[in-house]
C-alpha positions as CSV (number, residue, x, y, z in Angstrom):
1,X,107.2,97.0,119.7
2,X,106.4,95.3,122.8
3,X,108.6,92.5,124.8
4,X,111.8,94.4,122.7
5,X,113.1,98.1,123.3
6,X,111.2,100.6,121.3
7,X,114.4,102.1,120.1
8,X,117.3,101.5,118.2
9,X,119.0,104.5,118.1
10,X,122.3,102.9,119.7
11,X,122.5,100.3,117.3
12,X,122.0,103.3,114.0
13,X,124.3,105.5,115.1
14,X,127.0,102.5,115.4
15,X,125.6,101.4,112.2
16,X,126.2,104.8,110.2
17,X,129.5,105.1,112.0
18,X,130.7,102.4,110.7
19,X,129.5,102.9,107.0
20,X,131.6,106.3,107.4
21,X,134.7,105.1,109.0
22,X,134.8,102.4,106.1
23,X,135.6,105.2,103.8
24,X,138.9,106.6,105.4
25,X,140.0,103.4,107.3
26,X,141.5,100.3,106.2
27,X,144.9,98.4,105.4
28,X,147.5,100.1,104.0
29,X,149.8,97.5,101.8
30,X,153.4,97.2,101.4
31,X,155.3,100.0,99.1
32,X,158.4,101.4,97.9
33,X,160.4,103.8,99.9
34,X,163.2,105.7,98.4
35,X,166.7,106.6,100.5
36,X,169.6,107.5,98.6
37,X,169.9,106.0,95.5
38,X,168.5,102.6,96.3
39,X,164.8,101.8,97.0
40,X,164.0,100.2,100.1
41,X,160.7,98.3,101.0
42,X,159.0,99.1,103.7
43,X,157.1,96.9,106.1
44,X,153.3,96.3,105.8
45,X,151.7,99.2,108.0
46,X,148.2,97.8,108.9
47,X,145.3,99.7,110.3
48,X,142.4,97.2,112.0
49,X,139.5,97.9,110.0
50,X,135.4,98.9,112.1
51,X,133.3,96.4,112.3
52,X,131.5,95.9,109.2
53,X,127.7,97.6,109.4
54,X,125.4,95.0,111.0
55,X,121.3,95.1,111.1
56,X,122.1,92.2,113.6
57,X,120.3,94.2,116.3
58,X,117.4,95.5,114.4
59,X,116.4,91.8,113.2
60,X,117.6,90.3,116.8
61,X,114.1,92.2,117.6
62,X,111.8,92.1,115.3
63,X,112.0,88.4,114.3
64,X,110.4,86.9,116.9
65,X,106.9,89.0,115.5
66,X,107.3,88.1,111.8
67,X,105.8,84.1,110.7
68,X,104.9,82.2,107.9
69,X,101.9,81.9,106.9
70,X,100.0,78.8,105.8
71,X,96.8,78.4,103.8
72,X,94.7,74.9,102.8
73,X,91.9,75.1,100.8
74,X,89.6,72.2,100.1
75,X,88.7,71.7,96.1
76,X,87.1,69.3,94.0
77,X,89.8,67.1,92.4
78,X,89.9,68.1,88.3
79,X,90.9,65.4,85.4
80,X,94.3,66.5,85.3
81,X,96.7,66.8,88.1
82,X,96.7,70.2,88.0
83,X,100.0,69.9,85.7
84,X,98.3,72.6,83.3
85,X,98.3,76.4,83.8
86,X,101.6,76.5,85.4
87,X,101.8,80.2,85.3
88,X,98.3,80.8,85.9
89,X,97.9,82.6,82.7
90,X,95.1,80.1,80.9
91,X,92.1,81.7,82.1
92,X,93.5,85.3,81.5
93,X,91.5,87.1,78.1
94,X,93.2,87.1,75.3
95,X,94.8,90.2,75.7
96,X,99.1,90.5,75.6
97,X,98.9,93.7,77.4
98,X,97.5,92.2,80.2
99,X,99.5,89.0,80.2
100,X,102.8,90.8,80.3
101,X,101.5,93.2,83.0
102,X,100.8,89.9,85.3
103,X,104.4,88.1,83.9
104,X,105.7,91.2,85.0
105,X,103.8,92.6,88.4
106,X,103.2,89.7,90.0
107,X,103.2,89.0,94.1
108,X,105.1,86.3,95.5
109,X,103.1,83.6,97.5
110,X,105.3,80.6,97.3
111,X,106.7,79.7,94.2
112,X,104.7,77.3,91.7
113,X,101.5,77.4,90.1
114,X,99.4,80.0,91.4
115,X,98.7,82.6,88.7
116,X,98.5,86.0,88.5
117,X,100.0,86.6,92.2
118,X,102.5,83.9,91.9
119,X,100.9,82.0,94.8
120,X,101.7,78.5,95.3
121,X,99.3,75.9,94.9
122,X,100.9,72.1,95.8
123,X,98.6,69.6,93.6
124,X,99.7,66.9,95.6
125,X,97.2,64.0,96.8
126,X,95.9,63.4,100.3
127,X,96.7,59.6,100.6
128,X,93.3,59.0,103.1
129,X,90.6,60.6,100.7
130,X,92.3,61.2,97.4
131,X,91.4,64.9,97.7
132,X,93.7,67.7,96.4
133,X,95.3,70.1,99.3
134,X,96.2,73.1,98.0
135,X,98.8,75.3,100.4
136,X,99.8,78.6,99.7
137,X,102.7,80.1,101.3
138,X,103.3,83.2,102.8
139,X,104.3,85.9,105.0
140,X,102.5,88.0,108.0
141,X,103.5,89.9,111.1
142,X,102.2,90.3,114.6
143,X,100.5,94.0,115.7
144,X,99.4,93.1,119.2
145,X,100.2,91.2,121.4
146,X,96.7,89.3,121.7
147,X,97.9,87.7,118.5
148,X,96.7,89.5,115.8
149,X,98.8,89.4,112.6
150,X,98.7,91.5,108.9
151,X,99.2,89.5,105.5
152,X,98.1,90.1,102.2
153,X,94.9,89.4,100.6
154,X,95.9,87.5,97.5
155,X,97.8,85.3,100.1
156,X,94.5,84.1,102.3
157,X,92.0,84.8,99.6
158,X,91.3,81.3,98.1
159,X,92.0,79.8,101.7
160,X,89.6,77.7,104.1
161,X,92.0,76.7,106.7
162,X,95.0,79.0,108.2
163,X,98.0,78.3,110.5
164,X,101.2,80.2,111.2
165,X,104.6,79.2,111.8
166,X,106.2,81.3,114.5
167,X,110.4,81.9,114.2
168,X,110.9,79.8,117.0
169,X,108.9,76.9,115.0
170,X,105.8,76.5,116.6
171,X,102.5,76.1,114.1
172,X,99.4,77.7,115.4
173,X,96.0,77.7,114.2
174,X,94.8,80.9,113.0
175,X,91.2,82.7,112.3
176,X,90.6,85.2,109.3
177,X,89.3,88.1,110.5
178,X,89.1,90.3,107.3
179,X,90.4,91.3,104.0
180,X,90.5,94.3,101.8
181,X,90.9,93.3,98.4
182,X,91.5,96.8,97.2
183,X,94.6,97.1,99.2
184,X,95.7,93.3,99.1
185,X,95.2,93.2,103.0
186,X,94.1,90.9,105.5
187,X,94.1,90.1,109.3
188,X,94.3,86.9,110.9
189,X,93.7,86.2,114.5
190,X,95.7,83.4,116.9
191,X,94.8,82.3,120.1
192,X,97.9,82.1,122.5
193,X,96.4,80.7,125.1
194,X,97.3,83.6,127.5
195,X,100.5,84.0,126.0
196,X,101.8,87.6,125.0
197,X,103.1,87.7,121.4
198,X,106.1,89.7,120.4
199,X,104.7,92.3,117.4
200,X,105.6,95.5,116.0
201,X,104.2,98.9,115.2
202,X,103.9,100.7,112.3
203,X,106.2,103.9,111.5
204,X,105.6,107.1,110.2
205,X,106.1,106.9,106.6
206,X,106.1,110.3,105.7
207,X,109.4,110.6,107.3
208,X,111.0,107.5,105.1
209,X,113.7,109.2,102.4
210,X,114.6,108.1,99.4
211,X,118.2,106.1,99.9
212,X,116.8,105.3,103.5
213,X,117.9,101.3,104.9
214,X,115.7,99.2,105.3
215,X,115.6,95.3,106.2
216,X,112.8,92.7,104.8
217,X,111.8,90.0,106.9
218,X,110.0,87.3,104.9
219,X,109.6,83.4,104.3
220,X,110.6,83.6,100.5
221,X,110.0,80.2,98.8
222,X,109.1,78.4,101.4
223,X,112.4,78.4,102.9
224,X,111.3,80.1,106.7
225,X,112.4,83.5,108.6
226,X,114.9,84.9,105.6
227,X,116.4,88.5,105.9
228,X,117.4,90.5,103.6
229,X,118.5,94.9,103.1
230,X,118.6,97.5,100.8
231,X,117.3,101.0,100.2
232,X,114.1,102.6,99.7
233,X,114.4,103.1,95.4
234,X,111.5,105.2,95.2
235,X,108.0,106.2,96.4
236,X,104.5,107.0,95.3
237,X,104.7,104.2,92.9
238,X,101.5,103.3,90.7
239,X,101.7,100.0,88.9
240,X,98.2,99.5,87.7
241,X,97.6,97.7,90.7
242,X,93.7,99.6,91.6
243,X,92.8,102.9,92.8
244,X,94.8,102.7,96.0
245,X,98.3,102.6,94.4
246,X,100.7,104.0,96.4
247,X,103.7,101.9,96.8
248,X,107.3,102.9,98.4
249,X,109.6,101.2,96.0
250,X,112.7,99.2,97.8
251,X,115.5,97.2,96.5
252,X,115.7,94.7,98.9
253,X,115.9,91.2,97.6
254,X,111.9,90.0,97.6
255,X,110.5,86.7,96.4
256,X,107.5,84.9,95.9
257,X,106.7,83.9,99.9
258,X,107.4,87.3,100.9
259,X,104.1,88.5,100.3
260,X,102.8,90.2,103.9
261,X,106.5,90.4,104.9
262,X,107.2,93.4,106.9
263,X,109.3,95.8,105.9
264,X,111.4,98.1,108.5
265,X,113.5,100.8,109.2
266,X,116.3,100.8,111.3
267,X,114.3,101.7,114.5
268,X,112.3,98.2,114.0
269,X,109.4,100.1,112.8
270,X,106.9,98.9,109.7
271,X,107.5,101.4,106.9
272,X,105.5,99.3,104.4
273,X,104.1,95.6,103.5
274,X,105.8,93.7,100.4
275,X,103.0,93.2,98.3
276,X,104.3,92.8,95.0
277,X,107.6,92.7,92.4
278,X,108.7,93.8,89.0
279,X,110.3,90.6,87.4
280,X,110.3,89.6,83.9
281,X,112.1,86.3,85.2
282,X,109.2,85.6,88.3
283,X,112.5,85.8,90.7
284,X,114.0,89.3,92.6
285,X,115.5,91.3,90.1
286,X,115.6,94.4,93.0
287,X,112.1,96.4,92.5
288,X,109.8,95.3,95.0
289,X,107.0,97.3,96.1
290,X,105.4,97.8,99.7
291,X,101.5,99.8,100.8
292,X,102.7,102.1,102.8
293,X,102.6,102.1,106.9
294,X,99.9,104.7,106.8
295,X,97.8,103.0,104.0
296,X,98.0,99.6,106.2
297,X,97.3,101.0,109.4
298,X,94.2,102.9,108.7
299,X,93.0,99.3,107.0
300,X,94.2,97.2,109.7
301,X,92.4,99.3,112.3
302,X,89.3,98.6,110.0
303,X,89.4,94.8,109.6
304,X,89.9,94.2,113.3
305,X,87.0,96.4,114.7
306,X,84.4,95.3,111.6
307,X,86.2,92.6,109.3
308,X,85.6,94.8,106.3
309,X,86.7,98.6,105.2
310,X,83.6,101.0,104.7
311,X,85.2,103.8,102.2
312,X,83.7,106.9,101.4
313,X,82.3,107.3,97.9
314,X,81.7,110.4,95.6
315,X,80.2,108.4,92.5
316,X,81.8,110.5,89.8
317,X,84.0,108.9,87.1
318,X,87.3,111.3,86.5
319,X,90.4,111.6,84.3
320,X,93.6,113.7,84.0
321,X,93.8,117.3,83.6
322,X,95.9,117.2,80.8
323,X,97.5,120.6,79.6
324,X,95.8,120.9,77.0
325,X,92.4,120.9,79.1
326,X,93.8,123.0,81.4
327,X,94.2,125.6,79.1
328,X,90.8,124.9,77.1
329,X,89.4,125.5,81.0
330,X,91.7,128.7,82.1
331,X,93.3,126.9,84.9
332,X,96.9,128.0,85.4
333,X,98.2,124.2,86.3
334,X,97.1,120.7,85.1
335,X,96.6,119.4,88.6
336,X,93.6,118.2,90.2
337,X,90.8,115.2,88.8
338,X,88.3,116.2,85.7
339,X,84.8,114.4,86.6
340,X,84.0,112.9,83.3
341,X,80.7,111.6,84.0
342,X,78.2,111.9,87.7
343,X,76.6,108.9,88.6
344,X,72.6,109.7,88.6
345,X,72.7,107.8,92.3
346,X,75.9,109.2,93.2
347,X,76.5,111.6,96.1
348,X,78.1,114.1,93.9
349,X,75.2,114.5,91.4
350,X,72.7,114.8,94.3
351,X,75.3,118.0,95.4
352,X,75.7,119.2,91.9
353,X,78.6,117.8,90.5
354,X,78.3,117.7,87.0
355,X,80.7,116.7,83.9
356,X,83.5,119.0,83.1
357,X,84.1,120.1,86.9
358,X,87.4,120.0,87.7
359,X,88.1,119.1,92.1
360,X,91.1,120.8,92.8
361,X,90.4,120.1,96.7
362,X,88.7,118.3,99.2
363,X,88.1,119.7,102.8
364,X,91.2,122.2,101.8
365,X,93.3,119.2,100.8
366,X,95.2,119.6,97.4
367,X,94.0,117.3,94.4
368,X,97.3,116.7,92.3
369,X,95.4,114.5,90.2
370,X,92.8,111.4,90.0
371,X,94.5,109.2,92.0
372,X,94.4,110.9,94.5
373,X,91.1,112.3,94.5
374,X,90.8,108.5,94.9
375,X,92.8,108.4,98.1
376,X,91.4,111.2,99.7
377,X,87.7,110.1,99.2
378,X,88.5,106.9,100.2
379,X,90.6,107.9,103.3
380,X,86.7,109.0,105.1
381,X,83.9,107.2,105.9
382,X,80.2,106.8,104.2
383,X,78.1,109.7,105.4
384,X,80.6,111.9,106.0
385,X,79.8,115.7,105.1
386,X,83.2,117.1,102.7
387,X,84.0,120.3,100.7
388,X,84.5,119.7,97.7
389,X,86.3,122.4,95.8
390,X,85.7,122.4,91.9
391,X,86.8,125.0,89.1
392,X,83.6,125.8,86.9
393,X,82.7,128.2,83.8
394,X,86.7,129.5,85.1
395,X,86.0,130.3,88.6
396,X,86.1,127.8,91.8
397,X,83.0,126.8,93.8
398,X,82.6,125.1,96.5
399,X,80.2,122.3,96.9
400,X,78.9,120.2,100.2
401,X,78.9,116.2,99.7
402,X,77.2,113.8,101.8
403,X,79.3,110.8,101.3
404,X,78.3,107.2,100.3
405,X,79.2,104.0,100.9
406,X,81.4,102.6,97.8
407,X,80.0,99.8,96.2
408,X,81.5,96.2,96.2
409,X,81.9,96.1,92.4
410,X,84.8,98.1,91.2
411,X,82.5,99.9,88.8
412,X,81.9,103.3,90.1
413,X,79.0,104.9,87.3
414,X,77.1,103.7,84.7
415,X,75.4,105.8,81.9
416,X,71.6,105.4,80.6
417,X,71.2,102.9,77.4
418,X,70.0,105.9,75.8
419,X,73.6,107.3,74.7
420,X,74.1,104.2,72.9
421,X,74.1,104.9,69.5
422,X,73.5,102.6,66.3
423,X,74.8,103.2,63.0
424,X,74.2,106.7,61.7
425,X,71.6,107.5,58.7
426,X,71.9,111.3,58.3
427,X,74.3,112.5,55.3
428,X,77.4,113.4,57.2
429,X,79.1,117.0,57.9
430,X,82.5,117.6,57.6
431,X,84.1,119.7,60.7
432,X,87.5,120.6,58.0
433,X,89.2,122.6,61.1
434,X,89.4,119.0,63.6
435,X,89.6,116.9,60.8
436,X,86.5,115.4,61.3
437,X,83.3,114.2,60.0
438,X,80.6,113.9,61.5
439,X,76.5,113.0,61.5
440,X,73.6,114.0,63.8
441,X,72.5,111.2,66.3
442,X,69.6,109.2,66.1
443,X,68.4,110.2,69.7
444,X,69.7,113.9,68.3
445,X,72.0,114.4,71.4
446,X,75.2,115.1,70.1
447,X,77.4,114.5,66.9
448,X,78.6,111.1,65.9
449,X,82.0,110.6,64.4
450,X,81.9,108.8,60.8
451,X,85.7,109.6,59.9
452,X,89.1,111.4,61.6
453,X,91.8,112.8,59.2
454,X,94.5,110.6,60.5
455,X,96.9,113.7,60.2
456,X,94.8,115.6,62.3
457,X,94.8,116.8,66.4
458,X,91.7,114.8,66.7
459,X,93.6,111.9,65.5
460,X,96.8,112.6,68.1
461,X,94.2,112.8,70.9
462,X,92.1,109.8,69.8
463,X,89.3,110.7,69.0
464,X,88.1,107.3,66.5
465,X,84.9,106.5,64.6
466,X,81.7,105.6,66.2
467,X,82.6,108.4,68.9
468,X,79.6,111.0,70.3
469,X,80.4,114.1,70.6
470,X,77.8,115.5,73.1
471,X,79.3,119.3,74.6
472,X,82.1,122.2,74.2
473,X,83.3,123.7,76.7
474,X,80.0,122.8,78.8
475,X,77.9,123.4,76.1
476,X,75.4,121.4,74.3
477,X,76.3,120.3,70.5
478,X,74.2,119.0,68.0
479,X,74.7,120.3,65.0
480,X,78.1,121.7,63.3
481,X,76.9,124.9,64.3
482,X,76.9,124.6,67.6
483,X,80.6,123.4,66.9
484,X,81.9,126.3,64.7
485,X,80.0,128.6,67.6
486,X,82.0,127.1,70.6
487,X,85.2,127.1,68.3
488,X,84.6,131.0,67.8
489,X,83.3,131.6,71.1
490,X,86.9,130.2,72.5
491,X,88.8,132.3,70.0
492,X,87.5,135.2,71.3
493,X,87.9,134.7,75.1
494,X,91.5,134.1,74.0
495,X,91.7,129.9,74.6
496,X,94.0,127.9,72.3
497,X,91.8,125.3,73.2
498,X,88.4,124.0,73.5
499,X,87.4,121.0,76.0
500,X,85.0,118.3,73.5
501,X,82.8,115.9,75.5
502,X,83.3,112.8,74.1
503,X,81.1,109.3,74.8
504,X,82.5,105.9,73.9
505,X,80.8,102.5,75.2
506,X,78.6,104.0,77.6
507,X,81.6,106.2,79.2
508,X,82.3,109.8,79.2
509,X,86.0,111.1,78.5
510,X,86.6,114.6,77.6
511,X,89.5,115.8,74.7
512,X,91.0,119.2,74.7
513,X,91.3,120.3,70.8
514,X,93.5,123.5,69.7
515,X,91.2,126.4,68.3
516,X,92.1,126.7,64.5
517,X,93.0,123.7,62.0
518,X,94.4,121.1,63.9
């Protein structure tokens, strides 16, 4: 950090000294002493107690580079006063799933209406035009000292007009320079005219521990520069938040306005960026979740050189390697990312990426599972050449991808019309072994489901009516044949499982089925 010492390695070690002097110092009491016959009490020995722990110093230097941050946005005024939708949960599908997930992860602009982020949105009236003001309320932090500050997305994202509050009061105009929705990052820009602002730098975070201290700094509800400390609870959190999740997990107290609050570690460094919070009750119940230093940087670094983040893209869609698929494949472990389906314009068709592959590694780099096949494919940049390491017919290949640019829409592949299918004609067969019944397709590519024994390993795994079964273990099916041929072939090669292609609404998933009645 600039205008502030870099270290504060003094201030630690007085800090852990003190937490472990609390545990064999403190006052000693009056008690009973016995001489003779006839107990005697003794006078009150006291022993002056250490200072308690402080963070004093830590936050003495990194204040000065956290701020509030303001946003205005200009909208057409509605019938109401805006006093419906309170939560934000009106225009959400009917779904409860999906409701509770945003009751329960929600971020914390200020508190209010706001919806799913818990962003505050004051409905009140500008007396000179009658126009509604919205301001949202938040929290951001300065990296350079040219004035350029980090917040979240879902803090600036319905904003026209931007301001920050420094610690020392001042309100300064600021510029938005970019956002990454994927990440919930953004980067304003204020002009100090010539002044040098006081920021901070980001730490390593593969060095934070579990049970590690760390101090928020926020402007939680409005209320301005509020500290607060706690622990790191947990890391390599993933709350359904997008493809990116990554979270380190603290328990310091976080609230709505804490969104884009810095997090540190006791050297004044930024471990991660409050982003979001488990509460059933929309106030800190101690789970609060931050993107990680490294995740921030690499984005940050992004938005100020271009105003947007260009991430690689593979264009395969993947699931888990369950271990039942890992046995119906022959791999030893259920890591790594099972491509599902290739996008026909995707990079990794063009190389030869096909359905049932299963990356294990990219450029040497472990994949522990589709996440973060995710984050490493993300992590480069369009055209950039990678190996890609799959396992195929039970042996690993290597294959060259050219990356591509990922698309704006979140939806990575698409398959042809074709594999839709429409209600089957064809008497059906019954598959006795899986507990299913099935019927040729129309298009006679694959097997259509008509009925699952609900008692069955099909059933377990899902499988349902209406499903298309298309391969076996890489192989083409389209009769029961070709599924009582796959079933033996597997028996023989000594699998206790085979891997069933399965398409439902115009997306691939595959199911591992045991050999023998299920």
């Amino acid at each position: 950090m600039n205008n502030a010492p870099n270290s504060f390695s003094s201030s630690r070690k007085r800090l852990m000294a003190a937490v472990a002097s609390l545990a064999v110092v403190g006052t000693v009491g009056a008690g009973m002493l016995a001489t003779g016959t006839a107990p005697v009490l003794a006078d009150a020995v006291r022993v002056e107690a250490p200072q308690m722990p402080s963070f004093a110093d830590v936050v003495e230097h990194v204040s000065p580079a956290v701020v509030s941050v303001k946003v205005k946005a200009k909208i057409q005024p509605t019938a109401d006063d805006g006093s419906d939708d309170q939560d934000g949960f009106d225009n959400l599908p009917d779904n409860p799933q999906l409701r509770r997930f945003f009751k329960e992860f929600r971020g914390f602009g200020d508190q209010g209406q706001g919806g799913q982020f818990g962003m505050r949105r004051f409905n009140h009236r500008d007396h000179g035009n009658g126009q509604p003001r919205p301001v949202a309320q938040g929290s951001g932090f300065f990296i350079s000292e040219d004035g350029y500050l980090v917040t979240n997305n879902h803090v600036v994202s319905e904003g026209s007009d931007f301001s920050v509050v420094t610690n020392d009061g001042k309100e300064l105009d600021a510029k938005l320079i970019g956002t990454d929705p994927r990440t919930d990052l953004a980067v304003l820009k204020v002009d100090g005219g010539g002044n040098k602002f006081t920021y901070v730098d980001f730490a390593d975070d593969s060095k934070v521990r579990i049970g590690d201290w760390v101090v928020a700094v926020g402007n939680p509800f409005g209320l301005g520069g509020t500290v607060t400390a706690g622990i790191v609870s947990a890391r390599g959190r993933d709350i359904g938040a997008g493809p990116y999740d990554d979270f380190i997990q603290i328990d310091a107290s976080v609230n709505r306005g804490n969104s884009g609050g810095p997090t540190f570690n006791l050297n004044g460094q930024v471990i991660g960026i409050n982003t979001a919070i488990f509460s059933p009750s929309g106030g800190s119940v101690g789970i609060a979740f931050d993107i990680p230093a490294s995740t921030a940087k690499q984005v940050v670094q992004d938005l100020m050189k271009s105003g947007s983040v260009q991430r690689g893209w593979l264009g395969v869609e993947i699931q888990p390697v369950t271990s039942d698929i890992a046995e119906s494949l022959g791999l030893k472990s259920d890591k790594g990312a099972l491509v599902s389906s290739a996008q026909d314009a995707g990079p990794g068709k063009k190389a030869g990426i096909t359905a049932g592959d299963v990356i294990t590694q990219v450029d040497g780099k472990d994949v522990a599972s589709p996440k973060e096949l995710a984050r490493l494919i993300g992590g480069y940049s369009p055209g950039k050449s990678v190996d890609v390491t799959v396992w195929r017919d039970g042996k690993s290949e290597t294959v060259k991808v050219d990356l591509g640019t990922l698309p704006a829409s979140d939806k990575q592949a698409s398959n042809d019309d074709n594999n839709k299918q429409s209600a089957p004609a064809a008497k059906p067969d019954t598959l006795a072994d899986l507990g299913l019944t099935v019927t040729k397709a129309e298009n006679g590519k694959g097997l259509v489901v008509t009925d699952v024994d609900p008692d069955s390993a099909a059933a377990d795994r899902g499988i349902q009516p209406g499903d298309v079964i298309t391969s076996i273990n890489s192989n083409d099916v389209n009769t029961t044949d070709d599924v009582s041929k796959a079933m033996t072939d597997a028996a023989k090669a000594g699998r206790k499982a085979v891997l069933m292609q399965i398409t439902r609404d115009d997306s691939n998933r595959f199911v591992a089925l045991p050999v023998g009645k299920g």
